[in-house]
mmCIF file as gemmi writes it, N, C-alpha and C atoms, coordinates in Angstrom:
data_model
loop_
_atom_site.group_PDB
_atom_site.id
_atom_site.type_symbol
_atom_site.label_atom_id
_atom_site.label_alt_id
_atom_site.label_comp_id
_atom_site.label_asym_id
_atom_site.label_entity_id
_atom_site.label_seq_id
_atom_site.pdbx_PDB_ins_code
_atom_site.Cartn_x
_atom_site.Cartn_y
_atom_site.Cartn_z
_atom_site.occupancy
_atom_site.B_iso_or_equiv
_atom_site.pdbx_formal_charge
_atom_site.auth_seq_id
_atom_site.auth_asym_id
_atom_site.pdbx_PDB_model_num
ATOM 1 N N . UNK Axp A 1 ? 0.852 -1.183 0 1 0 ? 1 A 1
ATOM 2 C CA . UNK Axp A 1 ? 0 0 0 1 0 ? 1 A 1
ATOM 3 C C . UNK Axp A 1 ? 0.893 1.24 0 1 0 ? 1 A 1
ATOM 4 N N . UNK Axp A 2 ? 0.546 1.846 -0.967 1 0 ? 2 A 1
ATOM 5 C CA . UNK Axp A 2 ? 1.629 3 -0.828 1 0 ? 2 A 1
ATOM 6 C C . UNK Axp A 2 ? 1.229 4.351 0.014 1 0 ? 2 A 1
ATOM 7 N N . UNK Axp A 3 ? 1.612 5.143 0.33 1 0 ? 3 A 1
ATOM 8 C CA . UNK Axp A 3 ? 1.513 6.547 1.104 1 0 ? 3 A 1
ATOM 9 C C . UNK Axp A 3 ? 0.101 7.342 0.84 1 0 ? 3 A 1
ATOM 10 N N . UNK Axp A 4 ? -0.022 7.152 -0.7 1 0 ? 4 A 1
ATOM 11 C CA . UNK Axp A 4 ? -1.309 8.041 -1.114 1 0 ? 4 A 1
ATOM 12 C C . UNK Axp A 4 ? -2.801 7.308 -0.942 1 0 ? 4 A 1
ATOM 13 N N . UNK Axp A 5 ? -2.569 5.825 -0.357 1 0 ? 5 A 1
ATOM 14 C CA . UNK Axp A 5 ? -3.601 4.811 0.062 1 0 ? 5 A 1
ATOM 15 C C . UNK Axp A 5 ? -3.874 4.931 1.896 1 0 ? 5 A 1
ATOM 16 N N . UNK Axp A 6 ? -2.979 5.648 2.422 1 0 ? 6 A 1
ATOM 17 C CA . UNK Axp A 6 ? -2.938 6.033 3.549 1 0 ? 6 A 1
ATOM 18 C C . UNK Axp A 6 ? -3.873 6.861 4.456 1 0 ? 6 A 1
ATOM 19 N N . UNK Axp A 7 ? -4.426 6.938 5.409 1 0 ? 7 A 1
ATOM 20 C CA . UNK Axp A 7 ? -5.019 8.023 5.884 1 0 ? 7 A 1
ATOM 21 C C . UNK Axp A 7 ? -4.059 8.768 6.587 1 0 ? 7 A 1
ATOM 22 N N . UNK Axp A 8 ? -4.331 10.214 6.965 1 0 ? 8 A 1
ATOM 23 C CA . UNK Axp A 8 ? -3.275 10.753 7.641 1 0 ? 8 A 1
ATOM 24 C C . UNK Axp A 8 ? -2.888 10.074 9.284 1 0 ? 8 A 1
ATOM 25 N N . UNK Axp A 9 ? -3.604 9.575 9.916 1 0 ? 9 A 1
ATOM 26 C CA . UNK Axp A 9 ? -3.656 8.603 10.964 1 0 ? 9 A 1
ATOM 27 C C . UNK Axp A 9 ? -2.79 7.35 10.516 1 0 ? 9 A 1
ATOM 28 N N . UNK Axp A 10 ? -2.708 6.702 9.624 1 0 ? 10 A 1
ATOM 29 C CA . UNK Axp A 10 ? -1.787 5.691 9.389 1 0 ? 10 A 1
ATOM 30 C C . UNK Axp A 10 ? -0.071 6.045 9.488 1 0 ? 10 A 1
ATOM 31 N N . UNK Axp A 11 ? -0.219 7.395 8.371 1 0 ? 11 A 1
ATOM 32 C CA . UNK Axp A 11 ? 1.013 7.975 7.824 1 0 ? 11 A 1
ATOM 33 C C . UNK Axp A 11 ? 1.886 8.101 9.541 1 0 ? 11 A 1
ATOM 34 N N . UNK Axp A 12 ? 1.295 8.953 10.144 1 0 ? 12 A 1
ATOM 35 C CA . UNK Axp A 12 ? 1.627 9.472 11.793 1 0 ? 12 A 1
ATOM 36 C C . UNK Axp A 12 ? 1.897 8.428 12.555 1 0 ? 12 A 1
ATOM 37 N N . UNK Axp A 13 ? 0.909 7.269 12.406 1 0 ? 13 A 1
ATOM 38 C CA . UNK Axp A 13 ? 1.499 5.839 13.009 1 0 ? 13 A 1
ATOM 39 C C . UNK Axp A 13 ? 3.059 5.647 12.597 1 0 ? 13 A 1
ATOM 40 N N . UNK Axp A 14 ? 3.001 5.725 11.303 1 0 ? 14 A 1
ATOM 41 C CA . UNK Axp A 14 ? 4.019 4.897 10.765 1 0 ? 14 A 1
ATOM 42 C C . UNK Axp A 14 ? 5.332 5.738 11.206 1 0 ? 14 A 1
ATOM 43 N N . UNK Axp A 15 ? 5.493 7.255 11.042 1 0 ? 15 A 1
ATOM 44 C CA . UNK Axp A 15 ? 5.96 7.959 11.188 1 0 ? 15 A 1
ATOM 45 C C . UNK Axp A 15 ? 6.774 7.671 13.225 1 0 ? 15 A 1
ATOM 46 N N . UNK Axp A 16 ? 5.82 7.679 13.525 1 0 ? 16 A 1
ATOM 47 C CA . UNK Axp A 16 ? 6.023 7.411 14.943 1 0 ? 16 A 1
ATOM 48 C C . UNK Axp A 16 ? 6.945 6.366 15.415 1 0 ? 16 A 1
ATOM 49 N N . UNK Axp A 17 ? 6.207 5.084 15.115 1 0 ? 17 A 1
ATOM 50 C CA . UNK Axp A 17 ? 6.758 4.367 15.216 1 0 ? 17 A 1
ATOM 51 C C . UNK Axp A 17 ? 8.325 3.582 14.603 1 0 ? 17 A 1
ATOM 52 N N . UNK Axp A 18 ? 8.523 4.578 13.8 1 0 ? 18 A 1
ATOM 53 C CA . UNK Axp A 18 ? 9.581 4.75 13.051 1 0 ? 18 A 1
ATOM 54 C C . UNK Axp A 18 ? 10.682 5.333 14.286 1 0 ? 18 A 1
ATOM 55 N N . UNK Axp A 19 ? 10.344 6.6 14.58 1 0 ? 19 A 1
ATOM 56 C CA . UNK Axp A 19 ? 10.663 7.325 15.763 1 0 ? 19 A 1
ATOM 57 C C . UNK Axp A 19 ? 10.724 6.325 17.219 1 0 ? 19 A 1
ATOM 58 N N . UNK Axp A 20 ? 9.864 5.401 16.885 1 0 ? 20 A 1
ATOM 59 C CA . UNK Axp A 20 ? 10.692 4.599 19.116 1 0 ? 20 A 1
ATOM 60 C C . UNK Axp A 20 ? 9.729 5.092 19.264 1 0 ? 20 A 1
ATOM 61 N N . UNK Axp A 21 ? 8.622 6.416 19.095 1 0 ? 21 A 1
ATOM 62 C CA . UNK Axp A 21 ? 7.744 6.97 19.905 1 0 ? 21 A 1
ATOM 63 C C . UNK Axp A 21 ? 6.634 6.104 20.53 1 0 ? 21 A 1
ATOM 64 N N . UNK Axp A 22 ? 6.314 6.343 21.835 1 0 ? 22 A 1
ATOM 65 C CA . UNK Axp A 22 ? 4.869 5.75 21.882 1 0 ? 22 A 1
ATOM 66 C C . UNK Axp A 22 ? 3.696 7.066 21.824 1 0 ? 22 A 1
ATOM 67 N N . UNK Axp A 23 ? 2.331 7.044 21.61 1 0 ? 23 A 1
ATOM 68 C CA . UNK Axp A 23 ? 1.253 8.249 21.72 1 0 ? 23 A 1
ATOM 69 C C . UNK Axp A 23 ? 1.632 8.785 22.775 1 0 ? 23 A 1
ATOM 70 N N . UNK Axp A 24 ? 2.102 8.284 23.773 1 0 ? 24 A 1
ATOM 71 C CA . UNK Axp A 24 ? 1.636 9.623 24.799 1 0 ? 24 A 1
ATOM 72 C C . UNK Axp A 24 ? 3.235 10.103 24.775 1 0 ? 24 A 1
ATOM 73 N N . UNK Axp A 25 ? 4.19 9.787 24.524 1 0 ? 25 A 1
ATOM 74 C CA . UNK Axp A 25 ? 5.795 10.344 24.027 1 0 ? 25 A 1
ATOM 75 C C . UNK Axp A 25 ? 5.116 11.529 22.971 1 0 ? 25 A 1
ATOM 76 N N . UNK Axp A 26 ? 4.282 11.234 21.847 1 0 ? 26 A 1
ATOM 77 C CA . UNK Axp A 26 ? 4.436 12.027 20.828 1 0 ? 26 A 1
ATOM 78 C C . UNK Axp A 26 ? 3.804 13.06 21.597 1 0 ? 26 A 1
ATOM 79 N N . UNK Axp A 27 ? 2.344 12.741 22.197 1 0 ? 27 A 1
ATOM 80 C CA . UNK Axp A 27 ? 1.103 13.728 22.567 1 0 ? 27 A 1
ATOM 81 C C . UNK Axp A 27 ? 2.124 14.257 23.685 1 0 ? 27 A 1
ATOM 82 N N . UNK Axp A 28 ? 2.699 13.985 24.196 1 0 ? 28 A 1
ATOM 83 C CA . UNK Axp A 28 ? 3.484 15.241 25.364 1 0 ? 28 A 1
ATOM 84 C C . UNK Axp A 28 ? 4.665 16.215 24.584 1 0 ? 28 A 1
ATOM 85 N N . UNK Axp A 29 ? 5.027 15.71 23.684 1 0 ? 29 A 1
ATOM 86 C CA . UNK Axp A 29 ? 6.227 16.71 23.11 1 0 ? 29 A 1
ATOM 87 C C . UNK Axp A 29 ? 5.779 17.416 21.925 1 0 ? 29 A 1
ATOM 88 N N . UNK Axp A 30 ? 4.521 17.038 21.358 1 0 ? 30 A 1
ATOM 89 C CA . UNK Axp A 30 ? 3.719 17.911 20.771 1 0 ? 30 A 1
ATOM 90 C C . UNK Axp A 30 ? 2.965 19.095 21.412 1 0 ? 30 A 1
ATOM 91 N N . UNK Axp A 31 ? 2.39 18.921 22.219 1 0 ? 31 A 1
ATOM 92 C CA . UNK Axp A 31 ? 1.85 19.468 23.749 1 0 ? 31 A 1
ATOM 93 C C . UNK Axp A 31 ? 0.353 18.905 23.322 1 0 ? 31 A 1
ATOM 94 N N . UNK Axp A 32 ? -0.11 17.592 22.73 1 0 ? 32 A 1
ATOM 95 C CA . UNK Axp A 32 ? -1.639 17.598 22.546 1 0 ? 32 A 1
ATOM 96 C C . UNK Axp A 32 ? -1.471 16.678 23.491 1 0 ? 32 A 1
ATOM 97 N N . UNK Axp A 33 ? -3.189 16.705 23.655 1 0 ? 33 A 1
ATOM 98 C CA . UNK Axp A 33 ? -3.377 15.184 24.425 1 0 ? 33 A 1
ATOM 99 C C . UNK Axp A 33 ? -3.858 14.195 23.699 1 0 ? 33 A 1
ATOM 100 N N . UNK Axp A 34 ? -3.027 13.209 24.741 1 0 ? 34 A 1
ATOM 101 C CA . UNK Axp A 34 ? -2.754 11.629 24.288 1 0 ? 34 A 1
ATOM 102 C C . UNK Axp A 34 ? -4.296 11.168 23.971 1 0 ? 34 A 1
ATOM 103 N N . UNK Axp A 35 ? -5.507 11.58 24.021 1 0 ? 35 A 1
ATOM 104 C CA . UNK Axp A 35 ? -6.644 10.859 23.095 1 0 ? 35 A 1
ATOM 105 C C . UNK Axp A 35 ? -6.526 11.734 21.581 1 0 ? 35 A 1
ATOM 106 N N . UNK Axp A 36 ? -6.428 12.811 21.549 1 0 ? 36 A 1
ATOM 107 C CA . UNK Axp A 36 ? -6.375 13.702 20.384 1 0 ? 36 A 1
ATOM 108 C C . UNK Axp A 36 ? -5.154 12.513 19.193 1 0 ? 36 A 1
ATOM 109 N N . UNK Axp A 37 ? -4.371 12.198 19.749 1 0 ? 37 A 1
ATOM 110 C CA . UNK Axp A 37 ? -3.469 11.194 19.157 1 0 ? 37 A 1
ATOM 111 C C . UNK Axp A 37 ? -3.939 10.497 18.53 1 0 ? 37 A 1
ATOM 112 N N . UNK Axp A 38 ? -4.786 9.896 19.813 1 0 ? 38 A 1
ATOM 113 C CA . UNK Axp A 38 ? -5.615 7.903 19.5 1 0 ? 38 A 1
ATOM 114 C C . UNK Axp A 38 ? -6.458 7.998 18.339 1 0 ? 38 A 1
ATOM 115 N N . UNK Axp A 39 ? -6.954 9.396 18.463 1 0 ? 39 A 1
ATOM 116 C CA . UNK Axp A 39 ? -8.236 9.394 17.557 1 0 ? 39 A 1
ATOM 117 C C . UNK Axp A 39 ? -7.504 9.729 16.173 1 0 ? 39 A 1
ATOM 118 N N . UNK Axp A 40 ? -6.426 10.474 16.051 1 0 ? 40 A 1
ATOM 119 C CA . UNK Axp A 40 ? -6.155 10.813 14.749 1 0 ? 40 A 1
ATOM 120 C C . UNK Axp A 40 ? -5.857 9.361 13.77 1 0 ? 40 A 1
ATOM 121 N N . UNK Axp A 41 ? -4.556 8.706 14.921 1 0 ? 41 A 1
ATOM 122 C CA . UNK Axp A 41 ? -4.111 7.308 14.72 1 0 ? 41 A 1
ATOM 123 C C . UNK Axp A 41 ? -5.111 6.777 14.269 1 0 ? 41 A 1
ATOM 124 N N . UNK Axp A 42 ? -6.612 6.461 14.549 1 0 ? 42 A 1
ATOM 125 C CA . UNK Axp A 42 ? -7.753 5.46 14.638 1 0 ? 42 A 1
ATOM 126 C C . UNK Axp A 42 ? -7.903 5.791 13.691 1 0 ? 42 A 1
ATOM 127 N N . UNK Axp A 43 ? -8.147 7.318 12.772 1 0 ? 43 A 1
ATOM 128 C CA . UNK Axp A 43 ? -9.389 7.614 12.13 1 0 ? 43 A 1
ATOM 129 C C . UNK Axp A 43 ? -10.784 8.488 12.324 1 0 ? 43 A 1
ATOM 130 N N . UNK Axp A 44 ? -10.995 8.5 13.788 1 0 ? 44 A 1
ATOM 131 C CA . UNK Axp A 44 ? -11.763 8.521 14.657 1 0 ? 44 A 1
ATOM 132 C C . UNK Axp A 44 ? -11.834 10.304 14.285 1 0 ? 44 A 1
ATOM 133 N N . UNK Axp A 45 ? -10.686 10.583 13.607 1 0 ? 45 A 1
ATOM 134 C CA . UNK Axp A 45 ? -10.036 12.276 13.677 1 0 ? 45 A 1
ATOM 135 C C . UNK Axp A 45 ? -9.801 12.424 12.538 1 0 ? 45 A 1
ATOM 136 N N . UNK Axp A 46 ? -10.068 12.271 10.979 1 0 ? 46 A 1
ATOM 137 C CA . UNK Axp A 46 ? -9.482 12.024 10.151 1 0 ? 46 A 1
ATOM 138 C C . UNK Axp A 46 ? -9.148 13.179 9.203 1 0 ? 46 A 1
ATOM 139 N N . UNK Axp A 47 ? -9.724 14.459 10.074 1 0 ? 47 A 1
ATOM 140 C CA . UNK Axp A 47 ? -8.781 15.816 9.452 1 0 ? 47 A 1
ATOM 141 C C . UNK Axp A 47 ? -8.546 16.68 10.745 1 0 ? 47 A 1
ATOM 142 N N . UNK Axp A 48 ? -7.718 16.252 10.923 1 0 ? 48 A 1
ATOM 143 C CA . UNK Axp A 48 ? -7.152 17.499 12.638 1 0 ? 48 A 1
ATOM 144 C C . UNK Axp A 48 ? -6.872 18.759 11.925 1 0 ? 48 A 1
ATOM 145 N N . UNK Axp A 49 ? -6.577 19.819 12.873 1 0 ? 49 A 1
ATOM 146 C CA . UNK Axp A 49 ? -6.252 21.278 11.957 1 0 ? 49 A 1
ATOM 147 C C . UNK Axp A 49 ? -4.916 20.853 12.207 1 0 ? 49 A 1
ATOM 148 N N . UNK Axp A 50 ? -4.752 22.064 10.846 1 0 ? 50 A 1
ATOM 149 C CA . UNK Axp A 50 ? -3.57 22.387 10.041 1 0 ? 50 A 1
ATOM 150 C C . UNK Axp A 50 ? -2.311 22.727 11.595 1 0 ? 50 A 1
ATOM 151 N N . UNK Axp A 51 ? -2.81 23.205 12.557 1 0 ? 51 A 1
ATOM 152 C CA . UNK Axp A 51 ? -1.947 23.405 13.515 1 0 ? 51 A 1
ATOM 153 C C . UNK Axp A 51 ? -1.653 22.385 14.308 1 0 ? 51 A 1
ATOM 154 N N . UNK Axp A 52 ? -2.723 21.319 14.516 1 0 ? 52 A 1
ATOM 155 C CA . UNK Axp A 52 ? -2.205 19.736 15.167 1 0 ? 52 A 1
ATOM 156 C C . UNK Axp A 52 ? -1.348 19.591 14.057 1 0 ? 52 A 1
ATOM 157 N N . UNK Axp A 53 ? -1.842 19.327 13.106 1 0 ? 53 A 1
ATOM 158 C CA . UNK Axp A 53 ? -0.756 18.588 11.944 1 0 ? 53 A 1
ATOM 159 C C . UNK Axp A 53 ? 0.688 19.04 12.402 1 0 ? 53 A 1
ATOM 160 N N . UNK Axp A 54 ? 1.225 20.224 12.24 1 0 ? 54 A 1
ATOM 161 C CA . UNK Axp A 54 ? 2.181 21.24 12.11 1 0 ? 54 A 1
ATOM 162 C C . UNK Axp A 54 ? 2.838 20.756 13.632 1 0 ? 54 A 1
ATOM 163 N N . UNK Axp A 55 ? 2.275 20.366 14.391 1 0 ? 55 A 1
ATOM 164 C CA . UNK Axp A 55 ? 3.281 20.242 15.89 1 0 ? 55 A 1
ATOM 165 C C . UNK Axp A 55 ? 3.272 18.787 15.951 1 0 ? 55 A 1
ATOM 166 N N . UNK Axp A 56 ? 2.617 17.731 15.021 1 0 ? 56 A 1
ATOM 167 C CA . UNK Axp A 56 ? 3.306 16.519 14.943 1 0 ? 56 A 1
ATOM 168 C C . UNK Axp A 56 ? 4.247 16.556 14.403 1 0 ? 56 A 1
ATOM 169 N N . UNK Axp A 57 ? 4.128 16.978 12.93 1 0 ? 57 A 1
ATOM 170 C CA . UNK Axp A 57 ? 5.255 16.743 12.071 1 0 ? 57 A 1
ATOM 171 C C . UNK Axp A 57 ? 6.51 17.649 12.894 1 0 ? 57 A 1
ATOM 172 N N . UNK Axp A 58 ? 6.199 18.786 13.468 1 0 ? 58 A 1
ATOM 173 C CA . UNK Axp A 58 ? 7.545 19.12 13.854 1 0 ? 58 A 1
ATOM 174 C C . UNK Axp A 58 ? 8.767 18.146 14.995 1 0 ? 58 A 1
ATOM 175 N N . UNK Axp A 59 ? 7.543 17.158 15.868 1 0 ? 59 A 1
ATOM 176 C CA . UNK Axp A 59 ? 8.541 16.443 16.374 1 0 ? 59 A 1
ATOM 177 C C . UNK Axp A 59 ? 8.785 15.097 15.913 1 0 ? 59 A 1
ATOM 178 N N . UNK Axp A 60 ? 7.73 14.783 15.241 1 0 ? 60 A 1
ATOM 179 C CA . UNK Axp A 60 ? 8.083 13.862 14.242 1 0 ? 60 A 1
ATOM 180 C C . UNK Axp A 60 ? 9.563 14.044 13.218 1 0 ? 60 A 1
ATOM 181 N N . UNK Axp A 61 ? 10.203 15.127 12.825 1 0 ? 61 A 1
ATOM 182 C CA . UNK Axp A 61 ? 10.465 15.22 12.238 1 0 ? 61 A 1
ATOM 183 C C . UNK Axp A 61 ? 10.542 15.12 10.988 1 0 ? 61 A 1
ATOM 184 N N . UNK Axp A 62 ? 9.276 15.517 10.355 1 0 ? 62 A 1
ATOM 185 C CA . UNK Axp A 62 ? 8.195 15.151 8.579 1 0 ? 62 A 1
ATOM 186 C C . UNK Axp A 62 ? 8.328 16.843 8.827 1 0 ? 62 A 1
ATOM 187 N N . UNK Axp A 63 ? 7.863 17.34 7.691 1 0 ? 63 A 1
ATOM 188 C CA . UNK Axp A 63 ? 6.919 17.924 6.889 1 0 ? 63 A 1
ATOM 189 C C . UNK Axp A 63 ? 5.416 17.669 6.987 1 0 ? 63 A 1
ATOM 190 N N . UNK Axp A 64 ? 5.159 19.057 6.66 1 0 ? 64 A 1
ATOM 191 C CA . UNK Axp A 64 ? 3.475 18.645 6.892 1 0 ? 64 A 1
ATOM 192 C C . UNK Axp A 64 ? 3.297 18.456 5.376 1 0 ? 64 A 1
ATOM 193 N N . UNK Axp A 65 ? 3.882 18.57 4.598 1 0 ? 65 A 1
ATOM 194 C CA . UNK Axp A 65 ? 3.26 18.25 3.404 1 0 ? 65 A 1
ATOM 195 C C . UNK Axp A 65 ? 3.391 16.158 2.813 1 0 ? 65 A 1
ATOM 196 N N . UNK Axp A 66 ? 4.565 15.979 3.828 1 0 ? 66 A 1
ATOM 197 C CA . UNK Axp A 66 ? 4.452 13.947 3.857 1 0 ? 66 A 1
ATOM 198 C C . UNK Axp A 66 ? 3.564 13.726 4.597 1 0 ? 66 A 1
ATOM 199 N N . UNK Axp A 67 ? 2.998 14.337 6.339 1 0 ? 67 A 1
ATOM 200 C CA . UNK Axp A 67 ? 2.151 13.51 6.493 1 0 ? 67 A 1
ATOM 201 C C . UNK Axp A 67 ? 0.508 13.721 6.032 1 0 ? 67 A 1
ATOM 202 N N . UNK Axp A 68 ? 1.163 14.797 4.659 1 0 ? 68 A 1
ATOM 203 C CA . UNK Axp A 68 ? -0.743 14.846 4.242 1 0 ? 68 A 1
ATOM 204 C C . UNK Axp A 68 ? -0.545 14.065 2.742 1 0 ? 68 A 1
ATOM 205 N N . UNK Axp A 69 ? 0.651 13.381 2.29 1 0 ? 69 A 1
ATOM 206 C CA . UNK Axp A 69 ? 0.316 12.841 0.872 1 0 ? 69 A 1
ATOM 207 C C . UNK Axp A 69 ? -0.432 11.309 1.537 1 0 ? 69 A 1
């Protein structure tokens, strides 16, 4: 499955877990909270704003423009 078959919740999984991170590692150094995470991860969230996006990818270390292809 490639990237563009992805939801942005998958991409952030993958991203993460790439990273060692667990949700509540990411949701504290992002400053969100750890359900705001679960739900994006799930789906449950499947367009957060442009400013959640922007403070994952920053500690993610992505671009917001990878974790939206």
């Amino acid at each position: 499955m490639s990237k563009d078959q992805l939801g942005i919740g998958k991409i952030i999984r993958k991203y993460r877990r790439e990273k060692g991170m667990s949700q509540e590692a990411l949701a504290r150094a992002a400053d969100l909270s750890l359900p705001t995470i679960v739900k994006i991860e799930s789906g449950k969230t499947p367009n957060p704003t442009i400013n959640t996006i922007k403070r994952i990818a920053a500690v993610l270390g992505a671009s917001v423009d990878e974790l939206l292809k």
